[in-house]
N, C-alpha and C positions, 0 to 999 in steps of 0.2 A: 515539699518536705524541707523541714529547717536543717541545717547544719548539726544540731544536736539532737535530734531525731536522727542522723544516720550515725551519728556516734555510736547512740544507745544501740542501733539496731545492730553496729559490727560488734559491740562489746557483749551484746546476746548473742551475737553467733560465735564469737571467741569461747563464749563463757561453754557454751550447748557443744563447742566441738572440744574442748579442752574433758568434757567430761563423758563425752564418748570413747576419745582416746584413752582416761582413767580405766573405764570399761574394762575396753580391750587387754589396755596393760593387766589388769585384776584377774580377767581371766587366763591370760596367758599363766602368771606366775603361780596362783592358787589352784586351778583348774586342772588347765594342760599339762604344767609343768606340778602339779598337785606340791607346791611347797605348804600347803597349810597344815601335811601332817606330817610327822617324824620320820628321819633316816639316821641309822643306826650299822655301825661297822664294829666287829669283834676282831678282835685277837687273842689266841690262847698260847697260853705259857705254860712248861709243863717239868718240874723239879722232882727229882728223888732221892730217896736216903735211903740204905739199911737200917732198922735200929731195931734186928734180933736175926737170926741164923735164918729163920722163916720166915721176916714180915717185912716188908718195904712199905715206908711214905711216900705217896706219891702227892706232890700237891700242885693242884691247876689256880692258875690267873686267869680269868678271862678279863678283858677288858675292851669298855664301850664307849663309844666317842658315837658324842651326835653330833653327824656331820649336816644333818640341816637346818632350816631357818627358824625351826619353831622348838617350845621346850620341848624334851622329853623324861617325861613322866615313867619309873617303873616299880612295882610290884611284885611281879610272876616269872621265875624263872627257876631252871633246873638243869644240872649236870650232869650228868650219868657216865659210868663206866662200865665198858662190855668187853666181856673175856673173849678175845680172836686166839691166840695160843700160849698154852695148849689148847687142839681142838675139844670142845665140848665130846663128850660120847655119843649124844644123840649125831651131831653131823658128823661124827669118825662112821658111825655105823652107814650113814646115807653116804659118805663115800665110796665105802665099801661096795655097798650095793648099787652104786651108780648113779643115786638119784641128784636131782637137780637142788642142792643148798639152797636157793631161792625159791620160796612158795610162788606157786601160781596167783598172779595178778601183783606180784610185788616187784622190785627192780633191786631190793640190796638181801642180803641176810641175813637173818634176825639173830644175832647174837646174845648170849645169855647175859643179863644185867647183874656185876657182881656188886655195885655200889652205886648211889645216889644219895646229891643233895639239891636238895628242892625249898623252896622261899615262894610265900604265898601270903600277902596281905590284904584287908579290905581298903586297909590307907595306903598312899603312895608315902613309898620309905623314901625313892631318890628321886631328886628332881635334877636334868643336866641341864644347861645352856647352850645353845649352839655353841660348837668349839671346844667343848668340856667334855672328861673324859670318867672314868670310874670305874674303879677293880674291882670283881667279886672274887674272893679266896675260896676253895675248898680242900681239904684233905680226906685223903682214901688210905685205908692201909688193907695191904694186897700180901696173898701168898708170895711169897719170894721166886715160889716158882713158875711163875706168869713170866711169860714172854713178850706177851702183844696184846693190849687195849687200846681199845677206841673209847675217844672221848664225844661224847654229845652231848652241845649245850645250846638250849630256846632258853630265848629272851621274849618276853609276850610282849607286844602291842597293845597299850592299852587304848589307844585311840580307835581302833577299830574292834568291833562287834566279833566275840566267839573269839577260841581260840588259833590266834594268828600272829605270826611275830618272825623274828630272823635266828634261825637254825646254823648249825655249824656242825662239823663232822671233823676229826683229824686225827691220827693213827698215832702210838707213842709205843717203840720200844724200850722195856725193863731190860736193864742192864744188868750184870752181875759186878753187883759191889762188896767189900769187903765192911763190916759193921762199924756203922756213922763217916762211912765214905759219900759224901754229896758230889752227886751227877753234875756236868755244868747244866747251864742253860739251855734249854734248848726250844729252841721257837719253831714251834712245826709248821702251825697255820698262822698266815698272815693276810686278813681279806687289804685290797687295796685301798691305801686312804685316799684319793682322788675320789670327787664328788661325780664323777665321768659312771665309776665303778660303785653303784650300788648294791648291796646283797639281795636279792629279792626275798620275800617275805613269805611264809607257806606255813600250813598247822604243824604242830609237831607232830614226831613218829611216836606211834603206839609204845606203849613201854614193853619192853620184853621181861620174860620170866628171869628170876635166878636161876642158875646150876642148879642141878640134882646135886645133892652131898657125893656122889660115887664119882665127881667132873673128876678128870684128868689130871686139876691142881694140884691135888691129894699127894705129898711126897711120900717114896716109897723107899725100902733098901733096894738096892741092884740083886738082880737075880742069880742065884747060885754059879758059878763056873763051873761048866759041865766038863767031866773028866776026860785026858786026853785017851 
């Protein structure tokens, strides 16, 4: 064997292990470590105003940072507001009588849906970059007399089959303000931006029904003072 003969033969085996190790690495980072599809972190922001005797603005930011390596692509998403207090009637009455606010096979309680905004395209409207970030605004206007809503906002994946994507949950108390008094800011929920802390990804929750017209919201006069 000549001299250039084992050349060639170690610059084949350089070449043959150089591309084994490509392998590995490939699979490690797309694979294992599944960088080929999108990760996505929320934050909600949650502002109010009077602007009548009865009816407060309430306007939510969400905002999305892809914090992974590949674009993300979105279309499909929605916000919803659920009345927690005042209690709905139907769960005053299951207090009453004892029962359990949580249906059977469920883990939270379905609260009545007093508002949604929802976004649904066949084209992709936003495209982020890794690193790059993007607000969606919405506005709700609410009885004044609402104490307590929860906000729930899915954001869909579109890289994956069926509906699936990163959900968020977070509680906002209505203040009592005085007309075109704005609330400060207030940042309820904050998922972590370290790449360590990913949200995990799950279908969304069923939508619940609205209020019965006779909820609780309903402002009333105070009841007669009964004589001494």
């Amino acid at each position: 064997m000549t001299i250039k003969d084992v050349v060639e033969t170690i610059e084949s085996l350089v070449t043959t292990l150089a591309l084994i190790v490509g392998g590995i690495w490939t699979y490690i980072l797309f694979v294992k470590h599944r960088q080929k599809f999108p990760k996505a972190n929320l934050t909600t922001e949650v502002f109010q105003v009077s602007i009548s005797d009865k009816k407060t603005l309430v306007h939510v930011i969400v905002t999305i940072s892809n914090i992974g390596e590949v674009l993300l692509k979105l279309n499909n998403w929605e916000i919803r507001l659920l009345q927690i207090l005042p209690l709905w009637e139907p769960l005053l009455s299951k207090i009453k009588s004892e029962d359990d606010l949580v249906k059977e096979g469920e883990t939270e309680i379905e609260w009545p849906l007093i508002g949604l905004r929802e976004f649904n395209r066949k084209k992709v409207n936003i495209e982020l970059e890794p690193g790059e970030k993007e607000q969606l605004h919405s506005d709700f206007i609410i009885d004044s007399a609402l104490q307590l809503v929860q906000i729930y906002t899915f954001i869909q994946n579109n890289s994956k089959s069926g509906p699936i994507g990163w959900p968020q949950t977070i509680f906002f108390h209505i203040s009592s303000k005085e007309l075109g008094t704005n609330s400060s800011k207030k940042k309820e929920a904050k998922m972590s931006d370290s790449k360590k802390s990913i949200p995990a990804q799950q279908q969304p929750k069923p939508r619940p029904s609205p209020p019965e017209k006779s909820n609780p919201v309903k402002q009333m006069p105070p009841k007669a003072r009964p004589p001494k």
